[in-house]
N, C-alpha and C positions, 0 to 999 in steps of 0.2 A: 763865083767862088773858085772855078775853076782855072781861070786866068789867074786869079789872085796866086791860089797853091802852086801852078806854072812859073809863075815870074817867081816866087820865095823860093822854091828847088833848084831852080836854075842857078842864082843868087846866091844859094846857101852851097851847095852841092855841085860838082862839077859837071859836063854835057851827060857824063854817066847816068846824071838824076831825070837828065831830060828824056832820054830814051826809054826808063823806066816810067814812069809819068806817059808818056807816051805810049 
């Protein structure tokens, strides 16, 4: 689920979402 949420944030949201997420 984890990946899943990863890839759709990234996807949806800019590297911003990934950092967060992160």
């Amino acid at each position: 689920v984890a990946r899943l949420d990863f890839h759709t944030a990234e996807v949806d949201v800019p590297p911003a979402g990934m950092i967060l997420v992160c």
